[in-house]
NUTI-915240 format. One line per 10 residues: their letters; for each residue y, x, z of C-alpha. Coordinates in Angstrom, 3 decimals, m for minus. Each point is the difference from the previous one (the first is absolute). Layout:
<kollos>
a	Y,X,Z ~ ...
</kollos>
This chain:
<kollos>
xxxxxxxxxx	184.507,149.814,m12.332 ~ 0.815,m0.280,m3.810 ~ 3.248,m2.170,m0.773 ~ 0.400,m2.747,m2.454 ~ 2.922,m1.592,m0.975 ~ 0.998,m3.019,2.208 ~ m2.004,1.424,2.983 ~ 2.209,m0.542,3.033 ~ 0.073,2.690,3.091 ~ 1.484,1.396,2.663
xxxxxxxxxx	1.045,2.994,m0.785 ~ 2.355,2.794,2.057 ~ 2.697,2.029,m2.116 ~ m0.102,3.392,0.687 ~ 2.329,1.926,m2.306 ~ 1.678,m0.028,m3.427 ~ m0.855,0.452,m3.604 ~ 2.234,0.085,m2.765 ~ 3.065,m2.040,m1.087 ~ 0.697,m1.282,3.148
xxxxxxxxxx	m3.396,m1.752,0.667 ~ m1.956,0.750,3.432 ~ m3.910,m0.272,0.106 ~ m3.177,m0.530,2.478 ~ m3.554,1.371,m0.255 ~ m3.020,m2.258,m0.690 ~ m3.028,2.446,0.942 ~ 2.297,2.933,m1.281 ~ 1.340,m2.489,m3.117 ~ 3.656,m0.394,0.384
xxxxxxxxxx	1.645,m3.084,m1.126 ~ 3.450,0.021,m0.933 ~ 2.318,m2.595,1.351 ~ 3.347,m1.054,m1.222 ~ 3.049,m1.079,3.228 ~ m2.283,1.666,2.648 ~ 0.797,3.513,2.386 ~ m2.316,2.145,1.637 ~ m0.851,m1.155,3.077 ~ m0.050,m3.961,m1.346
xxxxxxxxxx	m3.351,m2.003,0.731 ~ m0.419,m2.515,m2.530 ~ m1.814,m3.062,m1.427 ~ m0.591,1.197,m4.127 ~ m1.190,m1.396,m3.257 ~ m1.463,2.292,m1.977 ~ 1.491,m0.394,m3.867 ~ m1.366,3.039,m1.512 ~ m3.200,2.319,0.030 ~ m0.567,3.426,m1.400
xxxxxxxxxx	m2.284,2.564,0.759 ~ 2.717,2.188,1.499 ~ 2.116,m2.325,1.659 ~ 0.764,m3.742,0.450 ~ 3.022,m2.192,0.771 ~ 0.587,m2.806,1.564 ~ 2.908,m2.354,1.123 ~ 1.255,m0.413,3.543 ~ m1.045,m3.581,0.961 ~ 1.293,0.652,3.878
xxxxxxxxxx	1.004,2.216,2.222 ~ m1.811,m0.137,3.086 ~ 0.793,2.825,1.678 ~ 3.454,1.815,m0.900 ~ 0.602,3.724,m0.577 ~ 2.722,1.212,2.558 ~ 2.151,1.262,m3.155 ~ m0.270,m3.285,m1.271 ~ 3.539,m2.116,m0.443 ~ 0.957,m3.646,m0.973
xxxxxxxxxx	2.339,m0.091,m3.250 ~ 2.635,m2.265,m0.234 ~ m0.913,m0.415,m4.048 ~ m1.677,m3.655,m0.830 ~ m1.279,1.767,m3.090 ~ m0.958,3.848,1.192 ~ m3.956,m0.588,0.002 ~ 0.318,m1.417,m3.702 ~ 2.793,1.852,m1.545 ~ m0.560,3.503,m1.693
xxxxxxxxxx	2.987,1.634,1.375 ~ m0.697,0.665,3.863 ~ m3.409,1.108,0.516 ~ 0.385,1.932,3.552 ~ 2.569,m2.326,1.746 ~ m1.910,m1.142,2.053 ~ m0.727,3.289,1.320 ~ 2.285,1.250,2.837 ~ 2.548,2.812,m1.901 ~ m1.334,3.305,2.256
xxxxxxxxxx	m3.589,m1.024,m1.749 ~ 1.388,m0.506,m3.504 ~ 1.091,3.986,0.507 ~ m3.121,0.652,1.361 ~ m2.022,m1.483,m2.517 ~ 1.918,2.055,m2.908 ~ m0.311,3.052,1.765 ~ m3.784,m0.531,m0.393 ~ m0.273,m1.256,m3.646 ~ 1.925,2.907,m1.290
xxxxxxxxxx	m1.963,2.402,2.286 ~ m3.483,m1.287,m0.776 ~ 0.787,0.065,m3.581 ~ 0.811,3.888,0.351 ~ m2.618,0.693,1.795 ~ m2.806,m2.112,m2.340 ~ 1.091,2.602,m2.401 ~ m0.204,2.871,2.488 ~ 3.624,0.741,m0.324 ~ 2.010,1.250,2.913
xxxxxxxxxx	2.685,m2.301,0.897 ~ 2.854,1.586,2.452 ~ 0.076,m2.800,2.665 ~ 2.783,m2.363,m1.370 ~ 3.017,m0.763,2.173 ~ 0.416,m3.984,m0.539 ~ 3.465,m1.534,m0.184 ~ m0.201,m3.603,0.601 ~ 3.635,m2.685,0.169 ~ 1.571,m1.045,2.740
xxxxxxxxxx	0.500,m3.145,m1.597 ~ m2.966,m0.555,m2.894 ~ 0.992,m3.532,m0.716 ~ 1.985,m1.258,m2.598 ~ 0.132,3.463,m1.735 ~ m0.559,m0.830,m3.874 ~ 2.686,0.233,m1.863 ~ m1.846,m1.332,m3.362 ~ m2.313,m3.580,m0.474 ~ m1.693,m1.411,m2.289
xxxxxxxxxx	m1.791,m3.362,0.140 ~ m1.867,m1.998,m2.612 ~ 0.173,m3.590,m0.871 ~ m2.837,m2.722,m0.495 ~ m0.232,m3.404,m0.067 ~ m3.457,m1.450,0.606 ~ m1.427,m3.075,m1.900 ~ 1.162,m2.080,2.972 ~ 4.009,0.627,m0.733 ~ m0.296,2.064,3.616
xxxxxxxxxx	2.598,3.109,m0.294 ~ m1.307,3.418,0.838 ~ 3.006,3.034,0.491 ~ m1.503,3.735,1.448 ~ m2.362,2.180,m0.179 ~ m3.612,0.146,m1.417 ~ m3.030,m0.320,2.461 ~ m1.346,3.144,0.771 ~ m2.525,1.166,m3.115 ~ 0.828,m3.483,m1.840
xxxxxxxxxx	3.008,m1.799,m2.390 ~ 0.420,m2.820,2.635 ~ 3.352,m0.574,0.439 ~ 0.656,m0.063,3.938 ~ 3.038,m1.946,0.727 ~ 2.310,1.782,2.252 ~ 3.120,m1.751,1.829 ~ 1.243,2.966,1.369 ~ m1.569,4.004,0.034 ~ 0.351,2.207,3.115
xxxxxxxxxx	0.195,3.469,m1.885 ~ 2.722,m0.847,m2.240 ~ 3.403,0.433,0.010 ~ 1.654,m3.300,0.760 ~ 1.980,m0.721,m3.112 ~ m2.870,0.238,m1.570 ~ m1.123,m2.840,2.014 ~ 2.990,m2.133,m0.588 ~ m0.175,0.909,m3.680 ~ m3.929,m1.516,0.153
xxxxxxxxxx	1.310,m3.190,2.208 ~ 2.329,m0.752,m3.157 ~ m1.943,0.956,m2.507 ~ m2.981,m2.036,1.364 ~ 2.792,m3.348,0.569 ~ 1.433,0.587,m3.705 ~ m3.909,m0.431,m0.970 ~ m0.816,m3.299,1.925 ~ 3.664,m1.304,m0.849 ~ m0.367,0.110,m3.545
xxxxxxxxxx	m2.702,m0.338,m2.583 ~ m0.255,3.596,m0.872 ~ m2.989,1.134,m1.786 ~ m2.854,2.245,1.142 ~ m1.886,2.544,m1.698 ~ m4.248,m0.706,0.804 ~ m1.912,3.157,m0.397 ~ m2.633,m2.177,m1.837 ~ 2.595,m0.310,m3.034 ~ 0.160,m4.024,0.702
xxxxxxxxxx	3.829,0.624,0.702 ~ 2.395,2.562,m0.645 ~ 2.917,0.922,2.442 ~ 1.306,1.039,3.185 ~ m2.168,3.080,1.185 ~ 1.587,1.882,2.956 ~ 3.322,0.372,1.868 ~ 1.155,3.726,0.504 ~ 2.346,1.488,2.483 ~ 1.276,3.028,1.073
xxxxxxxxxx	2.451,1.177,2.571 ~ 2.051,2.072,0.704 ~ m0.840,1.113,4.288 ~ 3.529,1.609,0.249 ~ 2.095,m1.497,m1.793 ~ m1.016,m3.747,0.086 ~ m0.431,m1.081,m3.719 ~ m2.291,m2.061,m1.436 ~ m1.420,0.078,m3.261 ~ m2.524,m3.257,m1.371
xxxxxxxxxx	m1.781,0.074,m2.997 ~ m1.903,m3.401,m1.350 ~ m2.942,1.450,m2.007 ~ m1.136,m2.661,m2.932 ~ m2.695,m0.494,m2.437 ~ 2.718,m2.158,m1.988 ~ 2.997,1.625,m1.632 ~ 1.811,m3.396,1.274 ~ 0.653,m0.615,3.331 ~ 1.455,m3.676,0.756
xxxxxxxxxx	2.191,m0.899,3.264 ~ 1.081,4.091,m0.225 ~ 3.669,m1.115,1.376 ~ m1.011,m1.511,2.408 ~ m2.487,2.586,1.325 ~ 2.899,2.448,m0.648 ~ 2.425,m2.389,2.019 ~ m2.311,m0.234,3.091 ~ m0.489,4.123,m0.217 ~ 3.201,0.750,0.037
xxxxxxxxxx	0.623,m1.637,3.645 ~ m1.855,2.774,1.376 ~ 2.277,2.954,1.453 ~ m1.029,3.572,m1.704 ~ m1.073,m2.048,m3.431 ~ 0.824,2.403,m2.599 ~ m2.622,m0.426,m2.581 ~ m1.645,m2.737,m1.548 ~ m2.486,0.996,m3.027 ~ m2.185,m1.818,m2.267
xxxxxxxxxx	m3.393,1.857,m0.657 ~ m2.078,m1.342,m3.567 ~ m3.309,1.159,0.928 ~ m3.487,m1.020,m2.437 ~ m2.283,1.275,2.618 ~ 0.679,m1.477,3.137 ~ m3.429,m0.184,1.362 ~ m0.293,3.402,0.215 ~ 3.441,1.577,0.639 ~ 3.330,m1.447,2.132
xxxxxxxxxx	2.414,1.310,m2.560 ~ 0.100,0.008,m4.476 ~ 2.079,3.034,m0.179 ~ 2.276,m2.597,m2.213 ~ 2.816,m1.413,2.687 ~ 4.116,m0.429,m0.273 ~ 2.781,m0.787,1.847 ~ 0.523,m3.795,1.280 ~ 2.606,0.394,1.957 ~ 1.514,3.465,1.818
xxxxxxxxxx	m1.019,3.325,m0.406 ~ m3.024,1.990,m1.943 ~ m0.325,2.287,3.644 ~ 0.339,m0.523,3.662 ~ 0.799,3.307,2.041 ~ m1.648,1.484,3.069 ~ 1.711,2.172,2.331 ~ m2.715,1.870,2.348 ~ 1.106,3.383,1.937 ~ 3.626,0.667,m1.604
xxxxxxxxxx	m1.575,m0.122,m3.490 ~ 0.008,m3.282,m2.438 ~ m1.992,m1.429,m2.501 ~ 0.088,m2.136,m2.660 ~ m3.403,m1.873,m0.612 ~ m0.771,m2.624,m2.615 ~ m2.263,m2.513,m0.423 ~ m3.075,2.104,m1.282 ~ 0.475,3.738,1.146 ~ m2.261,1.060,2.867
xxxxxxxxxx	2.148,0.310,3.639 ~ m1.959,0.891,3.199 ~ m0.851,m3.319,1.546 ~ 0.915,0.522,3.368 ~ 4.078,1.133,0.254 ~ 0.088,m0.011,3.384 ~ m3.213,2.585,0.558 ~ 1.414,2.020,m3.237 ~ 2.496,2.224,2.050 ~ m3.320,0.863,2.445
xxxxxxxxxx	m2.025,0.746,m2.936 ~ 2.423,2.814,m1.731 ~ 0.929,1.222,3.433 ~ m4.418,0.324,0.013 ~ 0.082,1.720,m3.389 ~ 2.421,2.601,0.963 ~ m0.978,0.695,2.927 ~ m3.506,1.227,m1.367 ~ 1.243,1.281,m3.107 ~ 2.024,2.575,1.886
xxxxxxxxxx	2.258,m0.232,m2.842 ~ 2.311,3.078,m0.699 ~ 3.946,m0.413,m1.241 ~ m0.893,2.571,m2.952 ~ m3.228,m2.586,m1.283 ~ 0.255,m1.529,m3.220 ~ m2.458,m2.867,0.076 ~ m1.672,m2.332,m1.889 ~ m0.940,m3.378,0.814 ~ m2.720,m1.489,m2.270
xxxxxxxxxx	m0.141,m4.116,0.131 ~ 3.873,m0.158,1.051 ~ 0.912,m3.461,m0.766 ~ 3.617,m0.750,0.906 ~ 0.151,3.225,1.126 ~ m0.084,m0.814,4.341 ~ m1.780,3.211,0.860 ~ 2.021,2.300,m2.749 ~ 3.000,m1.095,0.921 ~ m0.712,0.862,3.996
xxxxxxxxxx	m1.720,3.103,m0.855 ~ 3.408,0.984,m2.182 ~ 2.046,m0.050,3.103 ~ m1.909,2.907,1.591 ~ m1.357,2.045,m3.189 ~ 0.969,1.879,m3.080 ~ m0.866,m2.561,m2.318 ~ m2.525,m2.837,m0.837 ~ m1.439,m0.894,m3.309 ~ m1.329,m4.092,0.167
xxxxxxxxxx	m2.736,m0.719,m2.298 ~ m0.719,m3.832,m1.211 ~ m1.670,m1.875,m2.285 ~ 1.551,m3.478,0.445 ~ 3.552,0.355,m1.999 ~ 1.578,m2.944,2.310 ~ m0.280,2.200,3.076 ~ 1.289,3.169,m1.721 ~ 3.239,m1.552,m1.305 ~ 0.006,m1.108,3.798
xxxxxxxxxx	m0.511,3.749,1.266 ~ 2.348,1.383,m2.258 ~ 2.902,m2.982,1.402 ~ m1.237,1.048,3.518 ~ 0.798,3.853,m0.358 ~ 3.429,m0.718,m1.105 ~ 0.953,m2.538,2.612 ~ m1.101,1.904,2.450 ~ 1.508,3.333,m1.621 ~ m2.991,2.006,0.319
xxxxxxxxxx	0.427,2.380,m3.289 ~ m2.964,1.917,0.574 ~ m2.534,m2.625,m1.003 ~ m1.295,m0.799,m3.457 ~ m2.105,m2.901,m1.004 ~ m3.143,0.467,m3.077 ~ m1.404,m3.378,m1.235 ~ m3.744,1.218,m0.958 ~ m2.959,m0.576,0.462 ~ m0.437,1.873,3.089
xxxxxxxxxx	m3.559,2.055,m1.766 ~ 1.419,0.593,m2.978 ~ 3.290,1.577,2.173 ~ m2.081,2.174,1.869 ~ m2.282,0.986,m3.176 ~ 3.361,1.736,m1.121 ~ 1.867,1.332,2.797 ~ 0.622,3.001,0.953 ~ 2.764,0.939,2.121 ~ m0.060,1.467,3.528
xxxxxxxxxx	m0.453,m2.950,2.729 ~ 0.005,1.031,3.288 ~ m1.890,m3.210,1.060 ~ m1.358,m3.281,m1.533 ~ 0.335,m3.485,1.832 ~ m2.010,m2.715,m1.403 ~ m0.187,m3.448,0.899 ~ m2.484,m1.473,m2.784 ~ m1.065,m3.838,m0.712 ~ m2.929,m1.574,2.202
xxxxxxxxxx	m2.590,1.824,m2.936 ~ 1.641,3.110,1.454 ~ 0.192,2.970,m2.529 ~ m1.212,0.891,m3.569 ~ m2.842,2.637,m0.020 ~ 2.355,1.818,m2.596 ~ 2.567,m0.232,2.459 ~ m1.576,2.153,2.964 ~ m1.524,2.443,m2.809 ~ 3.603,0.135,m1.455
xxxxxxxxxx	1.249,1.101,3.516 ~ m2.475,2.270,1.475 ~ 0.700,1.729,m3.575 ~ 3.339,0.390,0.601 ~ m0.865,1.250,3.326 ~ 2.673,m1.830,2.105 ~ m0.523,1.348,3.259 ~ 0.663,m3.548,1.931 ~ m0.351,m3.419,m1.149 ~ 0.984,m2.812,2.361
xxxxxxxxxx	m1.998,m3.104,m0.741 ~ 1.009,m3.154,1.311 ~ m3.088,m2.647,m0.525 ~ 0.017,m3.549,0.987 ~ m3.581,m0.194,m0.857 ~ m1.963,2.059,1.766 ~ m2.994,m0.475,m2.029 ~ 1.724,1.950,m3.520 ~ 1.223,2.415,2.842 ~ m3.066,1.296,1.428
xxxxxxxxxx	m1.256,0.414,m4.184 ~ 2.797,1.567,m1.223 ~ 0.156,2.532,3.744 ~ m3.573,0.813,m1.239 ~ 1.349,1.138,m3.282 ~ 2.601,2.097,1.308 ~ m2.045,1.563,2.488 ~ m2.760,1.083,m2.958 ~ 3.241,1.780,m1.631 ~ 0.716,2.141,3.014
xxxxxxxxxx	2.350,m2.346,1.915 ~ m0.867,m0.168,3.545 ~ 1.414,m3.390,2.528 ~ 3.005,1.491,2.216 ~ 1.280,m3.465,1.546 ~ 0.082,m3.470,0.066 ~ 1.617,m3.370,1.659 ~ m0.246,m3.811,m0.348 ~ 3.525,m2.373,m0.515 ~ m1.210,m3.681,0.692
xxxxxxxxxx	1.914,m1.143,m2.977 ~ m1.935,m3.446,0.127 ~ m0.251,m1.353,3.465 ~ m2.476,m2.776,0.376 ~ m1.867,1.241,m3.629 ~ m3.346,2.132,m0.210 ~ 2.429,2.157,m2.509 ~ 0.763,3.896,1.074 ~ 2.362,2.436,m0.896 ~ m0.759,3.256,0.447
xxxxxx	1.583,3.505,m0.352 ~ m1.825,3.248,m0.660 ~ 0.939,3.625,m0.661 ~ m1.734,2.253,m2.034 ~ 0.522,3.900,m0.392 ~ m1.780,2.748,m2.013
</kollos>
């Protein structure tokens, strides 16, 4: 049978593909289908052919997967930010068990079978948000997410994952909009304005921070937005964030002070942090403890290491790897999160850490002291080509890497391994309950 788009089938879904999509076989064709599990039989549309696969759009379910579950989300199917809730949580586990395991093996790696660590409670876990702004040519108001693979705004009332004063921070920000003629910014460049609202939180300590991103440097009814802020308990930090290219990112990189303070602290494990608006914090607070305790555990960590951690940001994982080590050197490029690192050591009085702002290639181009073991936890591209040539150089006899794309991992493992590394362990934290996103821990020893 060859497909063309807007053919309609029956078709059975019979396991997963990538980024958190599930697919059926047309005479040994599959066809990827977005909201479905395996085990779902289902009326589809096809929207897309190519000679190695096609996809298609999930017109009805007419036969439901047993690890199938109803979300309590109006939005979920549309909105970009929950693409496995409505997959039961034991299956979400399962299914990132098997991405990262079929990517190893694709590239006829060995993976150690991965212990997976999922949350007791994987709702409401983000402690950062970010939602865009549009107004369509109607007047109709759009707050939330983008669709998945698209710059449609998805107006969201309320979202599951995140923290909830984020959600009464969107409630009032989203009031303050309708209430008062407030200008917003049009990616077509009819209208410049209000972009995105930004919050972060702090899981253990309860404070908020907000941050009104703008394509204007003026921002009318401010008070009164900073009036109707302020009634929320934790509200510590209200920011104002100039930013010229709001299509394409949440945040300018050009923000002040409205009202409160530049930082809101976190206080996870016995240690605190101070995070502001634009340094890079673990998403998930209340899974960070888990993920350290998962890092140390297969690190086998001695007291007499001295470590370095490449990618540090605010320094979470050198600042709980000081408490049981020698020492820890932090490496990061983005100077915001260093000057937050450097805070962090001394509140927590952890003397034997010291904080580089580099480029983290360039650092490792010119290092050369004795590290007993390298930990790093790199961006989604994962890690410079100069970086693993830098370190296999060096010879450091056990790097920790901590990936939340498994993708850059399985590259970057192959480029180790062709320098004499070899894979001694590994383990999956859910970090991002109801997401197709993974984060995964490996060890490597030579």
């Amino acid at each position: 049978m060859t497909l063309q788009k807007n053919d309609t089938l029956s078709l059975l879904i019979t396991d997963w593909s990538e980024k958190g999509l599930a697919y059926g076989l047309v005479d040994e064709h599959p066809v990827l289908v977005p909201n479905t599990v395996p085990g779902d039989k289902i009326s589809a549309l096809i929207t897309k052919c190519t000679p190695r696969k096609s996809y298609a759009k999930c017109l009805e379910i007419e036969s439901p997967s047993p690890e199938r579950q109803e979300t309590s989300c109006p939005v979920s199917i549309r909105c970009g930010g929950c693409q496995l809730w409505h997959v039961k949580y034991a299956e979400q586990l399962a299914y990132k068990t098997s991405l990262v395991t079929r990517l190893f093996e694709e590239k006829d790696l060995e993976l150690p079978t991965p212990n997976v660590i999922g949350m007791d409670a994987p709702m409401q876990y983000r402690n950062r948000a970010q939602y865009a702004v549009s107004r369509d040519d109607e007047g109709f108001l759009s707050v939330g997410l983008t669709a998945a693979r698209s710059q449609t705004v998805i107006d969201t009332g309320l979202c599951h994952i995140q923290h909830d004063l984020s959600n009464q921070a969107l409630t009032i920000f989203r009031q303050w909009l309708c209430d008062f003629d407030v200008p917003i910014f049009n990616p077509n460049g009819t209208s410049a304005g209000i972009a995105h609202l930004v919050t972060r939180v702090g899981v253990g300590t309860g404070e908020l921070m907000v941050a009104i991103s703008s394509t204007k440097k003026e921002l009318p009814f401010v008070d009164e937005l900073v009036a109707l802020l302020q009634k929320i308990e934790g509200i510590k930090s209200i920011q104002f964030d100039l930013n010229i290219n709001a299509q394409w990112q949440a945040l300018g990189g050009n923000s002040y002070v409205l009202w409160g303070s530049e930082t809101i602290t976190e206080c996870i494990d016995g240690l605190s942090f101070e995070i502001s608006l634009s340094s890079f914090f673990q998403a998930n607070s209340t899974q960070l403890p888990t993920l350290w305790k998962t890092l140390s555990d297969l690190g086998q960590f001695k007291s007499t290491d001295s470590v370095l951690d490449l990618y540090c940001g605010t320094g979470s994982i050198s600042l709980h790897l000081a408490r049981s080590v020698a020492s820890v050197i932090g490496v990061e490029t983005h100077s915001e999160a260093v000057k937050n690192a450097i805070k962090n050591a001394k509140k927590n009085a952890l003397k034997n850490c010291k904080f580089i702002e580099s480029d983290v290639s360039d650092f490792c181009l010119d290092f050369g002291d004795d590290i007993d073991a390298v930990v790093v936890d790199p961006p989604r591209k994962g890690l410079d080509r100069m970086v693993v040539e830098a370190l296999a150089e060096i010879g450091v006899p056990k790097i920790i890497y901590v990936s939340c794309n498994p993708e850059s991992l399985v590259r970057d493992i192959g480029f180790f391994k062709n320098r004499g590394y070899s894979l001694a362990t590994s383990s999956i934290v859910d970090m991002f309950p109801q997401t197709y996103h993974v984060e995964t821990i490996v060890v490597l020893t030579k």
